[in-house]
C-alpha positions as CSV (number, residue, x, y, z in Angstrom):
1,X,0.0,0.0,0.0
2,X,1.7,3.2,-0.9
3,X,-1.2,5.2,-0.5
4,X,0.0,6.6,3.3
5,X,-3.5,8.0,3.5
6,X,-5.8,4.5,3.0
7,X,-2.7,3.2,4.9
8,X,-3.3,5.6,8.0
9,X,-6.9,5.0,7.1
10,X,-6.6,1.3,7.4
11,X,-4.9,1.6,10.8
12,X,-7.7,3.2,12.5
13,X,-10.3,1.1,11.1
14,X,-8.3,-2.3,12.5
15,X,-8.0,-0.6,15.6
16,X,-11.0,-0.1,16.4
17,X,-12.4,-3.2,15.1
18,X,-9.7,-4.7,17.9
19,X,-11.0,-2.5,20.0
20,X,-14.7,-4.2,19.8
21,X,-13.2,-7.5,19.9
22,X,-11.1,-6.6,23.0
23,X,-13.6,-5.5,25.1
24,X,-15.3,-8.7,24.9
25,X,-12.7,-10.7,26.0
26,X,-13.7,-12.9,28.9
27,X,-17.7,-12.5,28.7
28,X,-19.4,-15.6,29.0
29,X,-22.2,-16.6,26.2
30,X,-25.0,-15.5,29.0
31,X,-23.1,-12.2,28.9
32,X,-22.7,-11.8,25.5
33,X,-26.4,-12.3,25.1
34,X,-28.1,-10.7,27.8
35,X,-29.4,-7.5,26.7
36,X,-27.7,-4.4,29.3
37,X,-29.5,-1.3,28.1
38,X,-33.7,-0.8,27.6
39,X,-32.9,-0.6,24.1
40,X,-32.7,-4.5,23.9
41,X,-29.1,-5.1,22.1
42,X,-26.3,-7.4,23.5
43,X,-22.9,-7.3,22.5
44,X,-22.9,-10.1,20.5
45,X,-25.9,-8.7,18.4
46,X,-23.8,-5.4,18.2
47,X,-20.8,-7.6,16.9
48,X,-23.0,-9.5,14.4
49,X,-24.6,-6.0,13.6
50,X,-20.8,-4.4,12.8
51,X,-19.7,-7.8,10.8
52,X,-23.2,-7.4,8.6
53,X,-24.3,-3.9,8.4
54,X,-21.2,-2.2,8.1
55,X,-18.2,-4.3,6.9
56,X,-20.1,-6.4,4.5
57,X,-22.7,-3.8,3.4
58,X,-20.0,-1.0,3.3
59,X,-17.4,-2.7,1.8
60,X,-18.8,-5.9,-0.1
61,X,-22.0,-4.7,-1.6
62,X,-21.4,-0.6,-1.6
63,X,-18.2,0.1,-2.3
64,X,-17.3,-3.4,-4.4
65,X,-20.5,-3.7,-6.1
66,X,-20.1,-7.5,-4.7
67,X,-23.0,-8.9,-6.8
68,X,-23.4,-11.6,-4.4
69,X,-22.9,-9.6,-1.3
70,X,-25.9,-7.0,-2.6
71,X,-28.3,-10.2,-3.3
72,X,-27.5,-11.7,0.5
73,X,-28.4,-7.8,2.0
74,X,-31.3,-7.2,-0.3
75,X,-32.9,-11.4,0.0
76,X,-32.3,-11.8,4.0
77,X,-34.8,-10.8,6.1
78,X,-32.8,-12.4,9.4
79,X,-31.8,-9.0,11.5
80,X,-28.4,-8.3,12.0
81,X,-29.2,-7.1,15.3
82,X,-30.1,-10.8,16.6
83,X,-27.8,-14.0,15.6
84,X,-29.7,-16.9,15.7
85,X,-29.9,-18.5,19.0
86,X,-27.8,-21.6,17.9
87,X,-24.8,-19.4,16.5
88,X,-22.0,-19.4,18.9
89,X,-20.3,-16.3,19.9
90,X,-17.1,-17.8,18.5
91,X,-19.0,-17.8,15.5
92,X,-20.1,-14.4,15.4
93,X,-16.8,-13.2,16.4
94,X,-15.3,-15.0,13.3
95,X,-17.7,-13.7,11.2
96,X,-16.5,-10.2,12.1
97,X,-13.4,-10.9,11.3
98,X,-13.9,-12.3,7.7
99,X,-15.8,-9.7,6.7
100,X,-12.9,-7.2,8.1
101,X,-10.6,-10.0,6.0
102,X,-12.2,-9.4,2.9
103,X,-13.0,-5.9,3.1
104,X,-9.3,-5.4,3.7
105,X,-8.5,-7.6,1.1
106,X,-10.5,-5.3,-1.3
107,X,-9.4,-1.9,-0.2
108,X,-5.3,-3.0,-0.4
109,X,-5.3,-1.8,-3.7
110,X,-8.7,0.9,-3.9
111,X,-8.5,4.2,-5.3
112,X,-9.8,6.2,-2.4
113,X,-11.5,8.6,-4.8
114,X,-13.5,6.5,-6.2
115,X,-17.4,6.2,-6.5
116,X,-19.5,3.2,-4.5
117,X,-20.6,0.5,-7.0
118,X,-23.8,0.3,-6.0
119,X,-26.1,2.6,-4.1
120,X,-29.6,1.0,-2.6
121,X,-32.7,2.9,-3.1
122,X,-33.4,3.0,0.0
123,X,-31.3,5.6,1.2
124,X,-33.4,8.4,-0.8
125,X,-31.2,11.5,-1.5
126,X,-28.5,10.6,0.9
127,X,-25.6,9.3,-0.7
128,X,-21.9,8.8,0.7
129,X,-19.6,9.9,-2.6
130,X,-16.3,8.1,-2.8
131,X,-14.6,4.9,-1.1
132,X,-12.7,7.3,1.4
133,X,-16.2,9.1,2.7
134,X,-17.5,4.6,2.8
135,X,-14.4,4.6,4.9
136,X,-14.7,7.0,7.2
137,X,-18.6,6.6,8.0
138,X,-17.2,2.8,8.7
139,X,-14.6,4.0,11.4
140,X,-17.3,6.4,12.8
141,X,-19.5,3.7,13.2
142,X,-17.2,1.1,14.3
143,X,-15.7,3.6,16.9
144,X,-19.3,4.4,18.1
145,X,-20.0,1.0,19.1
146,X,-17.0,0.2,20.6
147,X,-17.4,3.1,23.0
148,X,-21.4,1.4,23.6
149,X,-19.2,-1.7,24.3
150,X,-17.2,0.0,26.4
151,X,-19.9,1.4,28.7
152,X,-21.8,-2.3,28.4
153,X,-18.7,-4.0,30.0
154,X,-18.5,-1.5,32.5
155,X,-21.9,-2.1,33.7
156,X,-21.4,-6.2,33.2
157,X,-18.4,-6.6,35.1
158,X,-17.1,-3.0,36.1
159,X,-13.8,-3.7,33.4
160,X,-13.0,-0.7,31.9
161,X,-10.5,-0.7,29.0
162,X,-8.8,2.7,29.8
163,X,-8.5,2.7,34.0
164,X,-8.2,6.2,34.3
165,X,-6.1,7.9,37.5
């Protein structure tokens, strides 16, 4: 990559998605699952939610134009929000990370000033320009959540990731 700015971009993005995965560390299933806030989500939903809804919708289907990817988003009716009860958490967590895989594996090379491949209808007049603005709505969103996880954990088990003096 001699781009130095995806490169820089790139860094934050695996940061943070270490930073989800890091926080998690240690939380048994009945953890994982049990919903914290009145809103209703768990972590592992939230980690299933990241691994759908942004790396593969981003990445795969957005910014690729991944035919199959778009067909998967635009057929499944399943929520991202809620893995099926007999998923394990190991395999939500590895489904996180091959998505991150293989949107990494498509950005190595990406012009960041290029348009998304696809756009879905159902985002009306909003529309997100070129790969470097996909990008950077992905690390905002990514960062987001981790800092939900972080506040989750906290309340779980009192770990905080940054202990503070």
């Amino acid at each position: 990559m001699a781009d130095t700015e995806l490169t820089a971009l790139l860094a934050v993005l695996n940061s943070k998605r270490e930073h989800v995965l890091g926080i998690l560390e240690g939380l048994d299933d009945e953890a994982l699952r049990r919903p914290v806030l009145p809103s209703g989500w768990t972590c592992l939903g939230l980690v299933h939610h990241l691994a759908l809804d942004d790396e593969k919708f981003w990445f795969r289907a957005v910014a690729a134009g991944e035919r199959a990817a778009i067909e998967e988003i635009l057929g499944s009716g399943d929520s991202a929000w809620q893995p099926a009860p007999e998923k394990t958490a190991e395999e939500v967590f590895a489904l996180y990370r091959r998505e991150g895989e293989l949107a990494d594996a498509f950005l190595a090379d990406a012009d960041l000033a290029a348009a998304p491949q696809w756009w879905p209808d159902f985002f009306g007049d909003w529309r997100l320009d070129s790969l470097r603005e996909v990008i950077l709505h992905v690390i905002t969103e990514t960062a987001t959540h981790a800092g939900h996880l972080d506040a989750v954990r906290e309340l779980i088990d009192g770990r905080q990731r940054l202990v503070l003096s």
